[in-house]
N, C-alpha and C positions, 0 to 999 in steps of 0.2 A: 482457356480453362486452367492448364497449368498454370500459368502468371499467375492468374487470379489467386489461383490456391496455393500459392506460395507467396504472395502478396500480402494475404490475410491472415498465412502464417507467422510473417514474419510483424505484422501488427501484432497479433495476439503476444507473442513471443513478448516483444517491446512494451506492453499495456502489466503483463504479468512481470517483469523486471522491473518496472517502474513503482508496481504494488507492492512487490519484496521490500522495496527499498524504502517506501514510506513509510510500510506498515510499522516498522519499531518505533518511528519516531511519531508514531502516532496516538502508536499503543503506551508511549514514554508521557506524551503529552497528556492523554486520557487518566494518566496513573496518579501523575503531579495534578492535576486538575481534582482528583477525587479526593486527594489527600488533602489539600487544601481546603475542600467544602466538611470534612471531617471536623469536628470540635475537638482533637484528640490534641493537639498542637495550640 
């Protein structure tokens, strides 16, 4: 039961690291994307 639950931990742990680290360049991507469908440019 321990294992387990430090198992899952350490997935959750690595699942949330992994979203930190996309998330700018996603939200980067999302930005350039919207700017581009803009008629401002």
């Amino acid at each position: 039961m321990v294992l387990l639950y430090f198992y899952s931990n350490n997935v959750n742990v690595s699942v949330v690291r992994a979203v930190t680290q996309v998330n700018p360049i996603f939200l980067l991507a999302a930005y350039l994307y919207r700017n581009e469908k803009t008629p401002n440019s």
